[in-house]
Structures are given as structure tokens and as C-alpha cells.
DOMAR-337466 format. One record per residue (C-alpha): residue number from 1; x, y, z. Coordinates in nm, 3 decimals, always signed. Layout:
R    nr      east     north        up
R   NUM         X         Y         Z
...
This chain:
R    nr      east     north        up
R     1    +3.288    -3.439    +9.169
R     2    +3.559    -3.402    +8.904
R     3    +3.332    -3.224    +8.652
R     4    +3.575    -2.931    +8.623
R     5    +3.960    -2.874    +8.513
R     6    +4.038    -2.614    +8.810
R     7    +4.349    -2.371    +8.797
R     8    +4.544    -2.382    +9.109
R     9    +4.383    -2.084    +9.228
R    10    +4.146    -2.010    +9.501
R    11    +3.935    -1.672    +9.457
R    12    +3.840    -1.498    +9.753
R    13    +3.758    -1.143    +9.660
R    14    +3.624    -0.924    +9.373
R    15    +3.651    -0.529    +9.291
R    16    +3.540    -0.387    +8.972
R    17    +3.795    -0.557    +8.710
R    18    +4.005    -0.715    +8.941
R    19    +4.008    -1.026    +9.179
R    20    +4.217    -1.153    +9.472
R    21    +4.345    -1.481    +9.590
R    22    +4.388    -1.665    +9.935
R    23    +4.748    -1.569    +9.880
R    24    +4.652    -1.203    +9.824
R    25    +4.777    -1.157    +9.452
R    26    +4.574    -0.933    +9.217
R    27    +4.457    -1.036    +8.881
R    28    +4.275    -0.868    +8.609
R    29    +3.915    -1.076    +8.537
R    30    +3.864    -1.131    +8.181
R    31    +3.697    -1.423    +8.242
R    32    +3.366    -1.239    +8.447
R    33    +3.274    -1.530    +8.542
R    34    +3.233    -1.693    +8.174
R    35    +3.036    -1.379    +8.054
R    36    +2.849    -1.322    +8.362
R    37    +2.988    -1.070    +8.591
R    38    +2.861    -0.729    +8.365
R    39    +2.929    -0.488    +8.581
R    40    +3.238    -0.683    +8.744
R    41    +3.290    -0.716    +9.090
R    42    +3.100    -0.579    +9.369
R    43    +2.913    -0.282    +9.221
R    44    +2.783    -0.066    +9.458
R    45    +2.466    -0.045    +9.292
R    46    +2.417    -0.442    +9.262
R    47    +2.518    -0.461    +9.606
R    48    +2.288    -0.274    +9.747
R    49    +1.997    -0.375    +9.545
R    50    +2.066    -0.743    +9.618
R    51    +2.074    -0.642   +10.010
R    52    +1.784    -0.461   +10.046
R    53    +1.567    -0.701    +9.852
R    54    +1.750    -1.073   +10.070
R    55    +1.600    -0.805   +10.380
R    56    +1.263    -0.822   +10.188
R    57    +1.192    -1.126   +10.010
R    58    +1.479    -1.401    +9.914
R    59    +1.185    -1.628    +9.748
R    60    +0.783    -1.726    +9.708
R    61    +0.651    -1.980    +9.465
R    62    +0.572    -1.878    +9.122
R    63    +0.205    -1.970    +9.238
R    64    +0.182    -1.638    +9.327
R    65    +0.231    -1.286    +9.120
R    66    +0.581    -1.116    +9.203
R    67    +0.638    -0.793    +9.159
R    68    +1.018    -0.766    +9.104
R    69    +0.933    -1.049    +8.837
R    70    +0.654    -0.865    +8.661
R    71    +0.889    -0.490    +8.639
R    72    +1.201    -0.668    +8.452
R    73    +0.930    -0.886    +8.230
R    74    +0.838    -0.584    +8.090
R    75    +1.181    -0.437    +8.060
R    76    +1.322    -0.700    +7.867
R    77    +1.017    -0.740    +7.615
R    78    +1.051    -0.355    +7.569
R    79    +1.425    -0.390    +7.500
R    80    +1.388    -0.686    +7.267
R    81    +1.042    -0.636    +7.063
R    82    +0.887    -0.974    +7.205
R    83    +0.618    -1.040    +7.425
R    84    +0.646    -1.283    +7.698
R    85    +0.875    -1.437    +7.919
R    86    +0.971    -1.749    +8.119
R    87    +1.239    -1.694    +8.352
R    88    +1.463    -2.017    +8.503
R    89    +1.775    -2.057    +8.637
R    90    +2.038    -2.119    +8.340
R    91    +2.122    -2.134    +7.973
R    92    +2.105    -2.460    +7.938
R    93    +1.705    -2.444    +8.097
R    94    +1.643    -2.126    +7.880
R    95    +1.741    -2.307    +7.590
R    96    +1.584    -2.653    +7.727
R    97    +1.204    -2.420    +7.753
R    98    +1.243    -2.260    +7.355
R    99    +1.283    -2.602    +7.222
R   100    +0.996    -2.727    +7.454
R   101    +0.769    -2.429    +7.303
R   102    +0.907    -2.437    +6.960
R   103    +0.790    -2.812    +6.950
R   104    +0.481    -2.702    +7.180
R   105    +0.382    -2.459    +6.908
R   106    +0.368    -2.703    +6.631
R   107    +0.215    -2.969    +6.846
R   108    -0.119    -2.751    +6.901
R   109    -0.087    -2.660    +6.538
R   110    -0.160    -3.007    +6.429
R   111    +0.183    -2.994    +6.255
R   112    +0.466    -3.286    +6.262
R   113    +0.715    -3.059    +6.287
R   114    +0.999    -3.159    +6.532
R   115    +1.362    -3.097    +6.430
R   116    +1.558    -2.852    +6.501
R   117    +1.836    -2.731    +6.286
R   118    +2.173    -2.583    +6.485
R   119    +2.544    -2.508    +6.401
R   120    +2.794    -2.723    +6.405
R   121    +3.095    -2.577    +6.676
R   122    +2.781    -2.454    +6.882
R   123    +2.706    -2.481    +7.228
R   124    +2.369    -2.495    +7.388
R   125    +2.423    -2.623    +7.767
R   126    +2.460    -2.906    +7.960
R   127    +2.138    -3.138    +7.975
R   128    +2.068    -3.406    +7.751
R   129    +1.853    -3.218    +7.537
R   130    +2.108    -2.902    +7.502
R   131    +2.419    -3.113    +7.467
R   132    +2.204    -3.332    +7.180
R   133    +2.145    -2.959    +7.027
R   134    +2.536    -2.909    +7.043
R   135    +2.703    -2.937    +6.774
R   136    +3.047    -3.055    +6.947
R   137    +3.096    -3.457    +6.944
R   138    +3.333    -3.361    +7.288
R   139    +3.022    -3.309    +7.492
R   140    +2.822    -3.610    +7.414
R   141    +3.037    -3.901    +7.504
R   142    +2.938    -4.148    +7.714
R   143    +2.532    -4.034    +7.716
R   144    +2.362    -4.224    +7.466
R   145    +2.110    -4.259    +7.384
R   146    +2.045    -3.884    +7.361
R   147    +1.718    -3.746    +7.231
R   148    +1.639    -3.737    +6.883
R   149    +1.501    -3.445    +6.609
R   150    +1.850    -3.241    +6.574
R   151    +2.047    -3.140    +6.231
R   152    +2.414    -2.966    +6.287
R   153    +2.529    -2.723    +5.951
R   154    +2.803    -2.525    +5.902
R   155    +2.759    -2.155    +6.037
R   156    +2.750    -1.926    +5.764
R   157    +2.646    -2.175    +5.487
R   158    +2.318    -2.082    +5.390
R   159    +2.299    -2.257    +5.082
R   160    +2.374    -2.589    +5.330
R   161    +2.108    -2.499    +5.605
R   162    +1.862    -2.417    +5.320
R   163    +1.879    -2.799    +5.131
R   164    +1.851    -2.917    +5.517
R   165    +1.514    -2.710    +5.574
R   166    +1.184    -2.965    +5.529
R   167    +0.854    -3.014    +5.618
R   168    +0.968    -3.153    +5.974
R   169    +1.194    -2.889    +6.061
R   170    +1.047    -2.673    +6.384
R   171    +1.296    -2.423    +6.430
R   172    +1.641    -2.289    +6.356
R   173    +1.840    -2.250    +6.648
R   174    +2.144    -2.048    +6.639
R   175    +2.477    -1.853    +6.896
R   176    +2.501    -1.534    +6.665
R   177    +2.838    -1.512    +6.828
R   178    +2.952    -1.882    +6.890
R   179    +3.193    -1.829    +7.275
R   180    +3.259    -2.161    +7.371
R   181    +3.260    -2.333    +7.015
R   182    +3.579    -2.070    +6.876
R   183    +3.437    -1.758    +6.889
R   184    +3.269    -1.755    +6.529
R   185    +3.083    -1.472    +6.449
R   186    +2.757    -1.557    +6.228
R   187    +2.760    -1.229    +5.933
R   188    +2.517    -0.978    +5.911
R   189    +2.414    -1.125    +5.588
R   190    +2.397    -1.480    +5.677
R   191    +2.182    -1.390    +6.012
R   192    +1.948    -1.155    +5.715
R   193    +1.914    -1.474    +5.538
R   194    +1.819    -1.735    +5.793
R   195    +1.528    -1.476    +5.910
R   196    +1.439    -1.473    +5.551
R   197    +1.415    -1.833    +5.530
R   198    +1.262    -1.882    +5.830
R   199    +0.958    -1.656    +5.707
R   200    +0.931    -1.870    +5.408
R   201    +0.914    -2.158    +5.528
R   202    +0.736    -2.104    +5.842
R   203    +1.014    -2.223    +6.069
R   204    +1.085    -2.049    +6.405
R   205    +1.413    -1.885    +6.472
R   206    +1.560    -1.895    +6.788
R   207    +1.849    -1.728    +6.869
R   208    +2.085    -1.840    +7.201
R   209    +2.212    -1.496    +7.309
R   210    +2.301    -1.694    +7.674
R   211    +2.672    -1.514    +7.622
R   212    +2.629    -1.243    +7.390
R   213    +2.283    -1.098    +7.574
R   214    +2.273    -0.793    +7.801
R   215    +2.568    -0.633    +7.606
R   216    +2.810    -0.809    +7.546
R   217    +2.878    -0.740    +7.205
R   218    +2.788    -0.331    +7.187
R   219    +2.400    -0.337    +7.207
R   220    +2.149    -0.498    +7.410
R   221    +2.134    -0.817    +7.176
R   222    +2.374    -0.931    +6.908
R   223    +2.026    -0.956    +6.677
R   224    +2.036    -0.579    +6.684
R   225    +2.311    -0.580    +6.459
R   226    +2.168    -0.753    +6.194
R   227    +1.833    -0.583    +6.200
R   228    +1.640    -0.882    +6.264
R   229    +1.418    -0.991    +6.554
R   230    +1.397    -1.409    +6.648
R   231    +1.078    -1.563    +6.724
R   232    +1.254    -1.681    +7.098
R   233    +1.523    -1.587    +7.272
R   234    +1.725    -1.716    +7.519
R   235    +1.931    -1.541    +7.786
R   236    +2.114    -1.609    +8.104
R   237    +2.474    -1.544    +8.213
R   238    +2.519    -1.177    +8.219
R   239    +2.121    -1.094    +8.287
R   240    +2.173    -1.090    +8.641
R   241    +2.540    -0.983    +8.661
R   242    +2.622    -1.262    +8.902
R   243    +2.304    -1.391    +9.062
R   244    +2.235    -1.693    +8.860
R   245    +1.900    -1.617    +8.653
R   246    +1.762    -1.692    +8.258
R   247    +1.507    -1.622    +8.048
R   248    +1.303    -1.730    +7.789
R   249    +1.163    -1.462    +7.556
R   250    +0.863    -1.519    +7.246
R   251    +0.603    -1.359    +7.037
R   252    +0.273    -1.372    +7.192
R   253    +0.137    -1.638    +6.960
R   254    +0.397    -1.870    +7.010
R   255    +0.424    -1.807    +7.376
R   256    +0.036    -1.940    +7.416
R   257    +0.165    -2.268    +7.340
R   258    +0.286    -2.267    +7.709
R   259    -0.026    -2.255    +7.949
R   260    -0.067    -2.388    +8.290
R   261    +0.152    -2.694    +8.354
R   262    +0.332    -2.756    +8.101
R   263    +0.657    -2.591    +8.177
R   264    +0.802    -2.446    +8.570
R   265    +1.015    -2.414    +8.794
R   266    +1.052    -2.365    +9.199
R   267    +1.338    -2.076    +9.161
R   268    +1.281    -1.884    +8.832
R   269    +1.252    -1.568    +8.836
R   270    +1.232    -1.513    +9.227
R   271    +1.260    -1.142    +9.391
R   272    +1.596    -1.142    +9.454
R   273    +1.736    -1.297    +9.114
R   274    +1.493    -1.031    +8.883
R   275    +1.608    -0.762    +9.096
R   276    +1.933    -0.787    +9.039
R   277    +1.881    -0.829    +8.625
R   278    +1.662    -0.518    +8.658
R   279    +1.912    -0.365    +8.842
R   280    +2.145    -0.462    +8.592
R   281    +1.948    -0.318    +8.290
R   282    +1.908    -0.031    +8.498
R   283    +2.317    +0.051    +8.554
R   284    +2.390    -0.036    +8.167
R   285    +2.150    +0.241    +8.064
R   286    +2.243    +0.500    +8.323
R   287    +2.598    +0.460    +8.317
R   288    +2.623    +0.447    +7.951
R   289    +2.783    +0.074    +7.963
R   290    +2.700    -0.007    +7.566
R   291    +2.919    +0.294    +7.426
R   292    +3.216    +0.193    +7.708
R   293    +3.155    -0.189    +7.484
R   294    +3.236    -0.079    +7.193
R   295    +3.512    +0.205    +7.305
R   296    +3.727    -0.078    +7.464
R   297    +3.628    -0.337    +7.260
R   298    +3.753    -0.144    +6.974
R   299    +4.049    -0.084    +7.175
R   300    +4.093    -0.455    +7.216
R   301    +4.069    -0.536    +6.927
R   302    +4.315    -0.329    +6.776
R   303    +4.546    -0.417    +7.036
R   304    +4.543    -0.789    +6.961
R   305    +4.561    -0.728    +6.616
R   306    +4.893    -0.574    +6.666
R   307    +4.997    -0.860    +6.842
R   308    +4.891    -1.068    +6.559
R   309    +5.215    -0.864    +6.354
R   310    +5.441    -0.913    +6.636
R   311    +5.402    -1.295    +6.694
R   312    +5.400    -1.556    +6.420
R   313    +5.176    -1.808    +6.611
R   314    +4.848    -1.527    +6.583
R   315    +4.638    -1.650    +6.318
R   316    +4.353    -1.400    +6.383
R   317    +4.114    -1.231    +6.589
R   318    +3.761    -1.286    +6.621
R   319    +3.454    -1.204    +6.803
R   320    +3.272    -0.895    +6.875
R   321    +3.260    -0.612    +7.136
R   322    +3.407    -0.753    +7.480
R   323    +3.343    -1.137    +7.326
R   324    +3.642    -1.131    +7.128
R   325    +3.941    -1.443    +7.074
R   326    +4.312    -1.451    +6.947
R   327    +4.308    -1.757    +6.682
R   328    +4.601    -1.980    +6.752
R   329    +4.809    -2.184    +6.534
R   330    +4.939    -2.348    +6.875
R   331    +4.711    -2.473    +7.141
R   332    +4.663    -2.181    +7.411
R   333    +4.703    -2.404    +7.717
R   334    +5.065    -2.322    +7.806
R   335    +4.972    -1.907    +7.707
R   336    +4.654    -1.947    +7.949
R   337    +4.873    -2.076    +8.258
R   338    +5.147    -1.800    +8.191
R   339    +4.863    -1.537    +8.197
R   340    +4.725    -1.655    +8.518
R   341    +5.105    -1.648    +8.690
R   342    +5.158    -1.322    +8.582
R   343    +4.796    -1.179    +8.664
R   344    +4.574    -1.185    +8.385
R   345    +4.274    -1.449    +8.384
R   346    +4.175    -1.556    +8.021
R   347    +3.974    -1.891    +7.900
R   348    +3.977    -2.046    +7.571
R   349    +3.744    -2.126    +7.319
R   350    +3.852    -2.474    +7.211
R   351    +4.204    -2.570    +7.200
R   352    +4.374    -2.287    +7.003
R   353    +4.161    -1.980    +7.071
R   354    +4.206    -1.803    +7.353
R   355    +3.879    -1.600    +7.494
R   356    +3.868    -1.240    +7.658
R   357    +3.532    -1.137    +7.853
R   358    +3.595    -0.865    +8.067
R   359    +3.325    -0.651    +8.218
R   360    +3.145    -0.477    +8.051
R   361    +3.303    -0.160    +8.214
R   362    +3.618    -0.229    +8.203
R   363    +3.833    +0.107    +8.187
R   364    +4.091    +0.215    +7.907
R   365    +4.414    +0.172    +8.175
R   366    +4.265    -0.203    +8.220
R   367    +4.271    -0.304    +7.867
R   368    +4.589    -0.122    +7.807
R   369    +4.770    -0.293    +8.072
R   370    +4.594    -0.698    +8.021
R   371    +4.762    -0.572    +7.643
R   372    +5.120    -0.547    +7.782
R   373    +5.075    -0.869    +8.013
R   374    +4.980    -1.072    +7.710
R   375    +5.255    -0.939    +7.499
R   376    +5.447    -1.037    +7.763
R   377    +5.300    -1.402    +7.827
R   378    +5.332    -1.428    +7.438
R   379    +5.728    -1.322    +7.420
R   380    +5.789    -1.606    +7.724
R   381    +5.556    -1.900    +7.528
R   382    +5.750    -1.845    +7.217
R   383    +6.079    -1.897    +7.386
């Protein structure tokens, strides 16, 4: 179906930062996939891991214990502070369970709280419920009715999120680093006070990290940075550095709520999906991935901002680590389609911000040469 505005451009191969088409011309990937190739393309490591376990086990029903699933449970609680975890398939059905629990929790509480307070510019998936979340009109369109119980605030307004806290809100759900929505970066401060508020008023914070998870932004989880820890988490894209898997993550006495039957699913967290996360967590430790974020990231970022004194139509740059965006005063379509001819893949974030995910280790002569091709792009688009 027609659910997707394709480049002409077929993709047949992958290695590290780079990809090849049916015609045989090399790009540099800084799309990853939308966030989810980590480690780029076909990392030895990855590769192997995901061979020898398709030779083992590709799948059994989550009616049974798995091992592979049980090992990277207990490596992402460790890494994040919380307890349990559901795994699925997606964002949008890691997002789709915390709202399920968050309401769950207050259910068995005895508690009419329902609604659920998110951003406005966010995005939160593709299913009713996640695209009711959103706080983008563009994505609801055509599917009413959607489902009810959801408030959209300014990011960064406190004061505004505060008057719309009451005694029916459930939770507080939140991108600390909105990708699809413009790249908007939630402060320290303002992520301080929404934890703060949350405690007060005994609302649950849940944080989406489906894009800025596994490292994206220069630790494990943009919540680091702010020295604050959610009630649930969601991840997905990056976890499994290509193999589609998502979690779920919650304290212990929120994650009761869920018992037998009232959430699944047939493919979350099967052998060969969690070994490739774990495998994933494993190479970001060993090869020292986070401080390789933050080198080139730093390195990107100062390279755009020099572009921003070179070329009028560079209003600023946003983002964080490897999630970072040029801000526009012209829409990016025309710069994204110059890009691709002359080998660099890019994406935007809305009409006039353009988006740059490479892997997450991505080398110095990489970034220094997607740098010149942009310059480049940006010289021909002002002409």
C-alpha cells in the first residue's frame, strides 16, 4: 500500500556507515534505519550472534521460560534502575503496554485516574491509541473517533503542564528528545521538574526513549542526563540494532498491575530478537560506543554550527549526541533530495528540520566528510 513517500532508491547492501544501491553507488547512512541500526551495517559481532542463535532457536511461545529473554531482562533493569520488563515488537506496542499499565495501576488502586498528559510536537507510534497520544493533528486525520483520556502541553512549560495536572490525570508521558516532532530537546530542569511533580501528585512518569534509548544521545538513556529515573520506560528502535524488538520497563509495584492475561504477545521477546539487543548492549560496552557518541556528536555539532555562519537559511541546531537537526527557515525537501544524489542519506523532522542519525560508531573521517557533502548540497540549494 501507499503508506510511505519512498526515494527513488533501492538499497541492497549495508557496511558499517555506508550503504549500496541496485545501481552500485555508495552513500553514507545517517538515517540507520530511523535510529535503529546502532552499530550500522553488518557488524561482525551482530552477525554472528544472530546466526548462531536462527541455527538454535528462531522462536517458542512466551508460554514457556526463554533463556536469551530472561539474560537481557536483567541487563536492561540493571542499566536503567527498574524492575521488570515486557518485551513486544515496536514503539508504538511499547508505548501502547505503559499506557495499558499506567491505567492498569490505577484501576486495581480503586482510583479514577485515566488521562494522560503528553507534549504537543510529540510522537508516540502508529496505533490508534499512540497516534491519540500524539500530539501532531497530521497523524490523526481521517481516524475518528480515536480513544479518549489525552491532554497535549507545550514541552518545556511547566507552569502549563502543572495547571493541567488533576485528580484524573494517570501519568505524564513524555520524548525527552522529541525526533520526529523537530528535534526538541526537553531541559535538564524542566525534565527535574516534571519528576518533581509527578511525586507530588502521585502521577506516573513515563518517558518514550523509543529513539533516544540504547545511546543515542551519549549514555544509555537520555533520563541519565537529568538525574532522574521514570516510573516506565519505553524502548524499541535501536535495542536490537536492526532486528525489530521493544520493551516495556517499570518499578516492581507498578509492574504487578500486569498479571496473567492481561497483556501478550506471540513474538516478543523471542531468542533470536533478545539476542541480538543483548548482543547489542554487549558491543556498546566493550567497544566503548557511548564516549565515540559524544566525541562525534560533539564533532557534529560543531560542524553544523559552522554551517549555520556560512548559510543564511540555518536557523539553528538542535538535538543531542548523534540525534541532532539543522533548523530551517526553508523547508528541507529540495536539501534532502540533493543529499541523497550526491551520497549522503538524511531525514527530516517536520518540514524545515533536517535530521542526522548515524550509527552510533560512526568514525571521525565519516562525519568530516557527510560535513563537506552538506556544505556542498547547501551551496547548490541556495543557488
Amino acid at each position: 500500500m501507499n503508506t510511505y513517500g519512498r526515494h527513488p532508491l533501492t538499497l541492497l547492501r549495508g557496511k558499517g556507515s555506508r550503504v549500496w544501491d541496485d545501481q552500485n553507488h555508495e552513500y553514507l547512512d545517517f538515517v540507520s534505519g530511523i535510529a535503529v541500526n546502532t552499530l550500522g551495517h553488518a557488524h561482525p559481532r551482530l552477525i554472528h550472534a544472530i546466526a548462531e542463535q536462527a541455527a538454535t532457536m528462531l522462536h517458542c511461545s512466551n508460554l514457556y521460560h526463554i533463556p536469551e529473554q530472561i539474560e537481557l531482562a536483567k541487563n536492561l533493569c540493571q542499566l536503567s534502575g527498574l524492575d521488570r520488563v515486557f518485551f513486544c515488537n515496536s514503539g508504538a506496542e511499547a508505548n501502547e503496554a505503559a499506557m495499558k499499565l499506567a491505567r492498569k495501576f490505577f484501576y486495581d488502586a480503586g482510583s479514577k485516574r485515566r488521562t494522560i498528559i503528553t507534549a504537543t510536537q510529540s510522537f508516540h507510534g502508529r496505533t490508534m491509541q499512540t497516534i491519540a497520544a500524539t500530539g501532531q493533528d497530521k497523524v490523526k486525520t481521517g481516524f475518528d473517533p480515536l480513544p479518549v483520556g489525552f491532554k497535549h502541553v507545550p514541552l518545556n512549560d511547566l507552569k502549563t503542564l502543572t495547571e493541567s495536572v488533576d485528580s484524573h490525570t494517570a501519568a505524564i508521558l513524555l520524548e525527552p528528545l522529541q525526533g520526529e516532532g523537530g528535534v526538541n530537546l526537553a531541559s535538564v530542569e524542566y525534565l527535574q521538574g516534571v519528576r518533581s511533580l509527578c511525586n507530588q501528585h502521585g502521577v506516573l512518569l513515563i518517558l518514550d526513549e523509543v529513539q533516544t534509548g540504547i545511546g543515542r544521545t551519549g549514555t544509555m538513556f537520555a533520563f541519565e542526563q537529568a538525574n532522574i529515573q521514570p516510573d516506565i520506560l519505553t524502548l524499541a528502535k535501536g535495542l536490537g540494532g536492526g532486528v525489530p524488538i521493544g520493551a516495556m520497563l517499570a518499578k516492581e509495584d507498578i509492574a504487578t498491575s500486569f498479571s496473567a492475561g492481561t497483556h501478550g504477545t506471540t513474538f516478543g521477546g523471542n531468542p533470536l530478537s533478545c539476542v541480538a539487543a543483548s548482543t547489542v548492549l554487549s558491543v556498546i560496552e566493550q567497544e566503548n560506543i557511548l564516549a565515540n557518541v559524544l566525541a562525534r556528536g560533539q564533532q557534529l555539532r560543531e560542524g553544523l554550527q559552522g554551517l549555520k555562519q556560512c548559510f543564511d537559511c540555518i536557523e539553528g541546531v538542535r538535538g543531542q549526541g548523534l540525534l541532532l537537526g539543522l533548523a530551517c527557515n526553508i523547508e528541507v525537501a529540495s536539501l534532502i533530495e540533493c543529499c541523497r544524489q550526491h551520497g549522503l542519506l538524511v531525514l527530516p523532522a517536520g518540514p524545515k528540520v533536517l535530521r542526522l542519525l548515524p550509527p552510533l560508531n560512526i568514525s571521525k573521517e565519516d562525519i568530516s566528510e557527510a560535513l563537506l557533502l552538506l556544505e556542498q548540497c547547501l551551496n547548490e540549494v541556495k543557488e
